[in-house]
N, C-alpha and C positions, 0 to 999 in steps of 0.2 A: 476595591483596591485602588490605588494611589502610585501611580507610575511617577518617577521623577526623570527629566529629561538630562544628560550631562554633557558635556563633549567629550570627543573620543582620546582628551588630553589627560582625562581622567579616570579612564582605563588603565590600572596598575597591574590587574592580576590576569597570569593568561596571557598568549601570544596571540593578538587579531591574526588572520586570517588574508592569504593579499587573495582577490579574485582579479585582480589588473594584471591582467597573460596577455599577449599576443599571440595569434597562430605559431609562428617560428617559436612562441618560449616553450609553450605549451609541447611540443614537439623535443625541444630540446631538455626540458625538466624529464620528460619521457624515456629520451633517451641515457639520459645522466642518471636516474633511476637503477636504470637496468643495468645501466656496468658498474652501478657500485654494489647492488644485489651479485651480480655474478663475482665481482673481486670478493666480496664477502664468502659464496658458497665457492669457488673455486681455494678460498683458505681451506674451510670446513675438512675439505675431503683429502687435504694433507694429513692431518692431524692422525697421531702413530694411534694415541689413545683415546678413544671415544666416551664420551662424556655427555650430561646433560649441560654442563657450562659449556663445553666448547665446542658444543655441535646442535642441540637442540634453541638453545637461551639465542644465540645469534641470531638463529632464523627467527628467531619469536621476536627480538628486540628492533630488528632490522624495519621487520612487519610494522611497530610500533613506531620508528622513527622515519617510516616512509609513507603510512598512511596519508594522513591528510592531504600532502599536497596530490599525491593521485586521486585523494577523493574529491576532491575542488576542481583537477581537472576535467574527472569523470564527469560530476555535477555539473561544469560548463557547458557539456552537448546538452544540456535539459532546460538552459536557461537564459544561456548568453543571446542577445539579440542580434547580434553578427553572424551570417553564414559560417563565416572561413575561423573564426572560432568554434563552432560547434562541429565543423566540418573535422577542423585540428582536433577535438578532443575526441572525437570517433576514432578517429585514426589513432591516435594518443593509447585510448580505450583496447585496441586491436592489436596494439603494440604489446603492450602488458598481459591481457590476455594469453598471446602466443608466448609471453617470457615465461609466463608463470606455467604454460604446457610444458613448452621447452624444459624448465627446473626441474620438475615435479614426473621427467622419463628420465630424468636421470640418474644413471645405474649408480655411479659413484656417489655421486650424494644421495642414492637411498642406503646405500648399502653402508654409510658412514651412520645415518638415523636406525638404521636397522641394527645395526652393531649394539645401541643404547638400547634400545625395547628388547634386546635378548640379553643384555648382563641383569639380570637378578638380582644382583648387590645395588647397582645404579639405581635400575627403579625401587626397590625399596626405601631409598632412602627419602623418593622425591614427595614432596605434598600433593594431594589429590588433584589439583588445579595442572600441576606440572605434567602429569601422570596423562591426564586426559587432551594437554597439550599434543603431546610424544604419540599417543594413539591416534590424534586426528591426525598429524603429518604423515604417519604410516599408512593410513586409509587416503589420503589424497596420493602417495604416490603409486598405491596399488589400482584407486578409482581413474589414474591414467596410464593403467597397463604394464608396472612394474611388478614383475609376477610371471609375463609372457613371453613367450620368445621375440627376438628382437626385429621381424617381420610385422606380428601381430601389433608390437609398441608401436612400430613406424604407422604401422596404419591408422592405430585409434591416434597418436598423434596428429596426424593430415585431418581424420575428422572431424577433431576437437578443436583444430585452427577454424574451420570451415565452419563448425557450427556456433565459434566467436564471431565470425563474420556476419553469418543470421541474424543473430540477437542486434549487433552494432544496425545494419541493415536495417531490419524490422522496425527497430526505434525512431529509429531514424524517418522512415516513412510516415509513418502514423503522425507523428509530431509538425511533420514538413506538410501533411495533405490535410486542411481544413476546407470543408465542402462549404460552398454557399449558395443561398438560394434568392431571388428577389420575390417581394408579395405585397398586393395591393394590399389597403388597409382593407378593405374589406374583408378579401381573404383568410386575414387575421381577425377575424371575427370573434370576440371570447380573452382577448390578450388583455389586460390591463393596460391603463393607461401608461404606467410607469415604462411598461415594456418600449413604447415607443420617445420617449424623450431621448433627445440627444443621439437618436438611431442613424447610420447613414442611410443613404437612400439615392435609389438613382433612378432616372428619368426614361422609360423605352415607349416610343410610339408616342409622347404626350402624356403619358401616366407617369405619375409617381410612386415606387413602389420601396419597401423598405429592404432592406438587405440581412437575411437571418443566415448566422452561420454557423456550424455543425459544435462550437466550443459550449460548452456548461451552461454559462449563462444565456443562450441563445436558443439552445435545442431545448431546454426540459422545461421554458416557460409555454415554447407552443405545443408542443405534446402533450401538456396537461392543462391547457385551457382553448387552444384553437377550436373550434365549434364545428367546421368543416372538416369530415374526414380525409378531404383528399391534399387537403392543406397538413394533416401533419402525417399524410402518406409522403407527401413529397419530401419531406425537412428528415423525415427515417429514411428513406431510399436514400435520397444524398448519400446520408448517413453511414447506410451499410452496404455503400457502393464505393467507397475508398478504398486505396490501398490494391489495386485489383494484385500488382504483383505479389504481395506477401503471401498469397494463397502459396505459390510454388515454394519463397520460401519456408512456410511452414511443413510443406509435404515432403519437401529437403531433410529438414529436420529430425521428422518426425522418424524418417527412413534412417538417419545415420546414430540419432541414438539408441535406435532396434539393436542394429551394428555394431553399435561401441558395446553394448550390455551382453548381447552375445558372447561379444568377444571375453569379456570379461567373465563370462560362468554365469549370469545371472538369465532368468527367465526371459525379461522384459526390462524395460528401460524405468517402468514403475517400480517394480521389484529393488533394481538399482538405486533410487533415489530414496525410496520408504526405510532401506537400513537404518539412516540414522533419526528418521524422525519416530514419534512418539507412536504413530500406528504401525512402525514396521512393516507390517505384510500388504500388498494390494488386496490381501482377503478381508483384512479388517476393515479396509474405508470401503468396499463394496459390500458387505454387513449395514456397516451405519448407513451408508447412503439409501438405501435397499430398503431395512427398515425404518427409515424416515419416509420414504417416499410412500410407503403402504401406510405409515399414519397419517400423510397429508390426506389422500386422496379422498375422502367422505367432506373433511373441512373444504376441498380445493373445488367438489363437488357443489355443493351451497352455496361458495363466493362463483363460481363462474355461469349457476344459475340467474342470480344477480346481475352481473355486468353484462350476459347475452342478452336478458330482460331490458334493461337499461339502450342499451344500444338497439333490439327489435322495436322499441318504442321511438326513439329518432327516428329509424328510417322511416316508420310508418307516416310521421306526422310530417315528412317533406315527400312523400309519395314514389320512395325508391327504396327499391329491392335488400334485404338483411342478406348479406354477404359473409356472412361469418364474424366470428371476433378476431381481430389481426392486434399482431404486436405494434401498431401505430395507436393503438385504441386504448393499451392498458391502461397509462397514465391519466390520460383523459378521463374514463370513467371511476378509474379510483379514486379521484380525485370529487368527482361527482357524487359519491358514497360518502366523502365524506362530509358533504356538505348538505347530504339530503338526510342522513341518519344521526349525524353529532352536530348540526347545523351551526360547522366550522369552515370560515372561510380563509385560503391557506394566505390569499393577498395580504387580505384584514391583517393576516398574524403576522408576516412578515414587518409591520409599521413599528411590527417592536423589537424589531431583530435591529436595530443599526451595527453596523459591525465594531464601529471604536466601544460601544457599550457591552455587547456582547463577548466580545474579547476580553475587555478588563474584567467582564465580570466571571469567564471563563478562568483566567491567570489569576484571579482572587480563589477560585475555591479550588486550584492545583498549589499554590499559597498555602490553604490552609491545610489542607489535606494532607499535602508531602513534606511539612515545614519547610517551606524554601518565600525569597524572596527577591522579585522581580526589576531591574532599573531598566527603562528606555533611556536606549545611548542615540546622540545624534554624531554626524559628522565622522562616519567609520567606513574603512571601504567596504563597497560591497558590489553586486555585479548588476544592480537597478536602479535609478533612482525611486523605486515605489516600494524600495527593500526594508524594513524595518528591521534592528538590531536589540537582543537586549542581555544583560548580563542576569546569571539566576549565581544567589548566595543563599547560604545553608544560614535558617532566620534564626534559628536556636542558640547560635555560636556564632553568627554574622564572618563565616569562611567564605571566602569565593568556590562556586561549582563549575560555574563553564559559563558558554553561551550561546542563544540560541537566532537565529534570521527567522523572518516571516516575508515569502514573496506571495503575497494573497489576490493578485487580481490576473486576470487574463491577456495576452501579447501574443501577437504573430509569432510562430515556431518554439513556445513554449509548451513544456512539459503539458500536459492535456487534463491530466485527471488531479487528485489531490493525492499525497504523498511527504512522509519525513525522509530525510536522507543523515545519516549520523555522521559528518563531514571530519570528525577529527574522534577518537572513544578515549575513555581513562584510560593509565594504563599506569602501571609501577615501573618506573626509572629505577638504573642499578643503581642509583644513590640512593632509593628507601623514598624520594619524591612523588608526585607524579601528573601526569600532563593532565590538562581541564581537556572535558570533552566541551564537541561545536555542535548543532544539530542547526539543520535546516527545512523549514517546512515552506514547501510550495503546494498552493490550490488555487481554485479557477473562479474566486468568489467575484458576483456583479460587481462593476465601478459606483464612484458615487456620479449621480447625474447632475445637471445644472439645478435642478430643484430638490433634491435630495441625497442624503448620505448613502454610501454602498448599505440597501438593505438586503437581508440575509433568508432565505426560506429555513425553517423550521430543519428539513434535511441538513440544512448547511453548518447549523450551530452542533449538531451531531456529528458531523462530520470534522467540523472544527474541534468539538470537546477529544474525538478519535485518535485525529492523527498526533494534536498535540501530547496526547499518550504516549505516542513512541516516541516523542522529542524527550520528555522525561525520564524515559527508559531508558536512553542515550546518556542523559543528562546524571540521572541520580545511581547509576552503576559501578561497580569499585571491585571488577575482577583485576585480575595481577598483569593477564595478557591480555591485547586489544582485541587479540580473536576472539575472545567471550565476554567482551564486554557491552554491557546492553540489551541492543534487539536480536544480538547471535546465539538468539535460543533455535530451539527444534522450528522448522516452518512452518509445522503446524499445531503451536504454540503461542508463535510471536503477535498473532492479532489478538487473544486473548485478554492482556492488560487493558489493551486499548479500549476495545467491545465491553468487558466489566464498567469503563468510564464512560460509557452513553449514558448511562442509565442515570448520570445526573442532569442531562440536559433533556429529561425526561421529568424531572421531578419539580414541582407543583414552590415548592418552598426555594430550591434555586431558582428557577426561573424569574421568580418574584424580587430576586435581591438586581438582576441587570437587565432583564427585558421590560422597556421600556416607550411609550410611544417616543418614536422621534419628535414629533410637533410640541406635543402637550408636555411631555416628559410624564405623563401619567405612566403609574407603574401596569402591567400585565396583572387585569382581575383572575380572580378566583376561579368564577367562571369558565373563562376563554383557557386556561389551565386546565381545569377539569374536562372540557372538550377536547381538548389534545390529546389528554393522558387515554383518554375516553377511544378515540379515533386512532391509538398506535397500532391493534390487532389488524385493522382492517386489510382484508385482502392476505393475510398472515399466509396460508396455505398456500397462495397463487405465488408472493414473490419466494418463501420458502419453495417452492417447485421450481422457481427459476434458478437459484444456488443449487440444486442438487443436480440442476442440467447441469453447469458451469463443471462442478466436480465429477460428473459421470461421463461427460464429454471426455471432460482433459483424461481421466482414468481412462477411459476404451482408445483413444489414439494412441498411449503407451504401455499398452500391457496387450496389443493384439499381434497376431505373427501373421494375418492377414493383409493384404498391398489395400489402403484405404484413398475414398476420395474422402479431404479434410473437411472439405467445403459441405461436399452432398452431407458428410453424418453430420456434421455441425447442424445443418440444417433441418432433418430429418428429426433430428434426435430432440431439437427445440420445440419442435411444431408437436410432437409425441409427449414429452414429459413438462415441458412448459405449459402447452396449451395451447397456442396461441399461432394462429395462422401467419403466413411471412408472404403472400403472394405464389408470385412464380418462384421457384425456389433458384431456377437456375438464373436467376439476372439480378439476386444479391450473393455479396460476401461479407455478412455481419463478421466473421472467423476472421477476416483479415487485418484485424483493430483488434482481436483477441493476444492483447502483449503480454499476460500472466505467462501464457502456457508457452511461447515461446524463453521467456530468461524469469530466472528465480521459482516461478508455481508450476513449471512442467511437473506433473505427478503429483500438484500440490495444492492444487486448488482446492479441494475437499477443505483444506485445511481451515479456512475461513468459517464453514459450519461446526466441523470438528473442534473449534478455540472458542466456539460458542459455547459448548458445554462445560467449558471450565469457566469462560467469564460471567455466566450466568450462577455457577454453583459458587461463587469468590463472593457476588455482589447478595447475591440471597441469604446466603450462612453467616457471612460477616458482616457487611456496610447497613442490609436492609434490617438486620434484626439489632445492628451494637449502634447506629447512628448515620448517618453520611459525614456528620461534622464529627465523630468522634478520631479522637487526635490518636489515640492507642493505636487503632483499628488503620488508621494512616500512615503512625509508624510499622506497624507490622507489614501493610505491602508495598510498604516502601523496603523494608530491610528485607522480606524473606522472596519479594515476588522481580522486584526493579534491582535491587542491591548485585545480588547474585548474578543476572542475565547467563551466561550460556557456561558458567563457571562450574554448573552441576547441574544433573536434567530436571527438569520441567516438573517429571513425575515427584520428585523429591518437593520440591518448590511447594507445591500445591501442596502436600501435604503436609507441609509445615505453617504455611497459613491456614489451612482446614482445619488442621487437626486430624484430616482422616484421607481416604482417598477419593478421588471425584465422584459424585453422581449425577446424573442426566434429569434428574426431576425437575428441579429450577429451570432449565433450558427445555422443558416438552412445555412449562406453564408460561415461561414466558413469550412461546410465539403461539399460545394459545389453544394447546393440544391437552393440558390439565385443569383442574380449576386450582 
């Protein structure tokens, strides 16, 4: 693929984006928001006759013309390098939050939406997308206690401020607390060389020692080469010794939305959240989870035979005591499995990862795959100088579609993990028009150093192929309202597109078109390929037990009527179905850096194994048997899987690019449970 550079003067299609706020604007867009939402819903509930135009369409249109700029400011607590900006947009965040509680108890404007969803004549007339509009607005204002006497509303009111506060909180810390440690080079015994180029370092006692700090690129090179076990004991401890306060907050939490579910008639606070997604019941993802876990444990048995073998041989040969196998170990020796069994070295491979290559080479086959086409714009604002911007046109018909940011490297007080944010969605204007969607993808990928380009581990170009999945999802979607357009499918659902698109940067014949030595330019042999592909299982059963901890966790803190310590079962529950020893249990808080279960995956974690099953039955039935390059097969999940997003469920979706409805075979063979 073939990027062309332009200036931002020649941006025609599509409104850029200003990310240039101040504290005080930021605040002030926040508040200028909200009184033109309330001028708008205090019309509403004038109105003698109730209507899908003059009572449901507003609030959906409103949604639509307010969007972005909330979600820019939102997006600026994750990014901006400035405190008192990220500070503002918390606050900002808090603000809205509490308005959208505040709206959404309100008797008069429910009972104006409510008047539409009981005329018969109304809803008949409306199209399905309208239809399913009118019923999520009804369930948002019952999901905040519209339904109850007006005690009970006040109440779950106050808690659903408070538990806005958590979430804003939570983030907030994790993001703010980056652990650091100093280590002789010896220490770092096992680290490649590349690791210490351009590294700081500071001087104690006469020694020079480097400085490793708890961010992506920092912690997972010595966890999975440091040679000394007490060396990446330390750099884990750090690690899951952050944040000590969130523990309370999350035990907060945990307690008020028992509380809030209660109050509403519902079992548990899982029960509450599982209505609208695709497993409905908490019986169903403890089914799946249950039964996956009884198929790992023979596989999980075999591989943790190995790595305690592996590890009782180290100690023996430096004449100290085998201690168990600990979660500072796993890396490390999975890593050494695979280098002693597919005799692949994960450095080696990385020389071919550079990231400007692997990128174009990634944006050439979402190019070919989704018909679209990609320009690098320079000279646009954006909220970093390391920001890259680029516009995607629809290649068939050379339309404009939107645009997309890439913030790829790592910064003090920045978002931590990797993640898409859909900054601005399609949407139909009442002129028959409709807005370009924005997407932004932020990850934590290494710098380039003084002697070479930012290179990429093998995880990373995975992870890259992943997320820019949901930027396209963002990108190539064309529901009517912005509330369904996109990645606002079921939650657990929404990682499914993405997870189906690993499975190219898996593949022997992509890989070959952009991995590349950086030095030589020689392309990635055949070989070094087929040892990849070779070395994906490994350890299958081990990290599969740690995803069904993640989801059995989060499931038991919200579905128990029991008063829990968060921290003790987190930990308990890790060391049991994980495997893998943590120490003293009481002097970490791995839970406390646990951000899913506090905002968005509370009761949803499952969800991530559960999207497996569909993306693995999408990538087998169609792409692996019709082609990866086949263009049909690219229009169809482009038009039946992306097109759609939350406009009709999930369940439909699927089986209109199947042909049928899901099965689980594909997803038991591909983590290695079938042949």
């Amino acid at each position: 693929m073939s990027v062309s550079s332009i200036s931002s003067s020649s941006v025609k299609k599509g409104t850029l984006l200003n990310f240039s706020y101040s504290a005080s604007s930021i605040m002030q867009i926040a508040e200028q928001k909200i009184a033109e939402a309330k001028t708008v819903y205090d019309k509403i509930v004038t109105e003698s006759n109730h209507t899908f135009d003059n009572v449901v369409a507003p609030m959906a249109m409103l949604a639509n013309k307010q969007l972005s700029d909330l979600s820019v400011i939102s997006f600026l607590g994750y990014v901006s390098t400035e405190k008192e900006i990220r500070d503002a947009s918390n606050e900002a965040t808090k603000k809205e939050d509490e308005f959208f509680i505040d709206t959404y108890t309100r008797e008069d404007l429910y009972k104006s939406v409510n008047a539409v969803y009981q005329n018969k004549a109304e809803m008949d007339r409306l199209c399905d997308e309208d239809k399913r509009l009118l019923n999520r607005l009804i369930s948002n204002f019952q999901d905040n206690g519209l339904g109850l006497d007006k005690g009970a509303r006040e109440s779950m009111k106050l808690m659903n401020k408070r538990l806005s506060e958590i979430s804003v909180q939570f983030k907030k810390d994790v993001d703010d607390d980056t652990g650091r440690v100093l280590f002789t080079r010896e220490e770092l015994l096992g680290l490649p060389e590349t690791f210490f180029e351009d590294r700081e370092t500071e001087t104690v006692d006469g020694v020079e020692k480097f400085v490793v700090t708890t961010k992506y690129p920092d912690i997972i090179p010595v966890l999975e080469y440091a040679k000394r076990e007490t060396t990446r004991y330390r750099i884990w401890f750090t690690n899951k010794t952050r944040c000590p306060k969130n523990i309370k907050l999350l035990q907060e939490a945990v307690e008020l939305r028992r509380k809030c579910a209660k109050l509403l008639g519902y079992k548990n606070h899982a029960e509450f959240k599982l209505k609208d997604k695709m497993a409905k019941m908490p019986e169903a993802v403890m089914e799946f989870e249950h039964n996956l876990l009884e198929k790992l444990q023979s596989l999980a048995d075999k591989e943790m035979e190995e790595l305690e073998t592996l590890k009782k041989a180290d100690k023996e040969a430096v004449g100290e005591v085998y201690n168990g196998f600990n979660d500072w170990d796993f890396s490390y020796y999975n890593n050494v499995i695979k280098q002693n069994k597919h005799n692949i070295d994960m450095e080696e491979l990385k020389q071919y990862f550079s990231l400007n290559s692997v990128l174009a080479g990634i944006l050439g086959t979402y190019e070919n795959m989704l018909g679209l086409r990609f320009v690098r714009v320079e000279n646009t604002p954006v909220w970093h100088p390391d920001v890259q911007m680029y516009e995607v046109w629809n290649a068939e018909v050379n339309t404009f579609a939107g645009h997309f940011y890439l913030d790829l490297h790592p910064r003090d007080n920045k978002f931590s993990h990797a993640a898409a944010w859909p900054l601005r969605k399609r949407f139909v204007m009442p002129d028959g028009s409709f807005e370009y969607p924005v997407s932004a993808l932020v990850t934590n990928f290494p710098k380039p150093t003084s002697s070479a380009p930012a290179l990429l581990t093998h995880d990373d170009v995975v992870t890259l192929m992943h997320e820019l999945g949901h930027v396209f999802h963002n990108i190539c979607a064309k529901a009517k309202w912005s509330r369904f357009s996109g990645t606002s499918v079921e939650r657990d659902f929404v990682e499914a597109p993405s997870q189906m698109l690993e499975n190219w940067a898996w593949d022997p014949s992509v890989l070959q078109k952009f991995a590349v030595h950086y030095k030589t330019g020689e392309p990635i042999s055949k070989e070094l390929t087929s040892k990849l592909v070779a070395a994906k299982n490994v350890n299958s059963g081990m990290n599969n037990l740690r995803q069904i901890f993640f989801g059995l966790y989060d499931m038991q803190i919200y579905s128990t009527d029991e008063d829990l310590d968060v921290n003790k079962l987190y930990n308990d529950m890790l060391e049991k179905i994980s495997r893998r020893k943590i120490g003293d249990k009481d002097t970490v808080w791995p839970v406390a850096t646990f951000g899913h279960i506090i905002s968005g995956y509370d009761a949803g974690y499952y969800g991530y194994l559960w999207a497996e099953v569909f993306s693995a039955d999408m990538f087998e039935t169609r792409f692996a048997k019709e082609g990866l390059d086949n263009k049909q097969t690219g229009k169809d999940y482009r038009n039946e899987i992306l097109l759609p997003g939350g406009s009709r469920d999930a369940a439909l979706s699927l089986e209109r690019f199947l042909g049928r409805k899901p099965q689980s075979d594909a997803f038991l063979k591909s983590i290695g449970l079938t042949n």
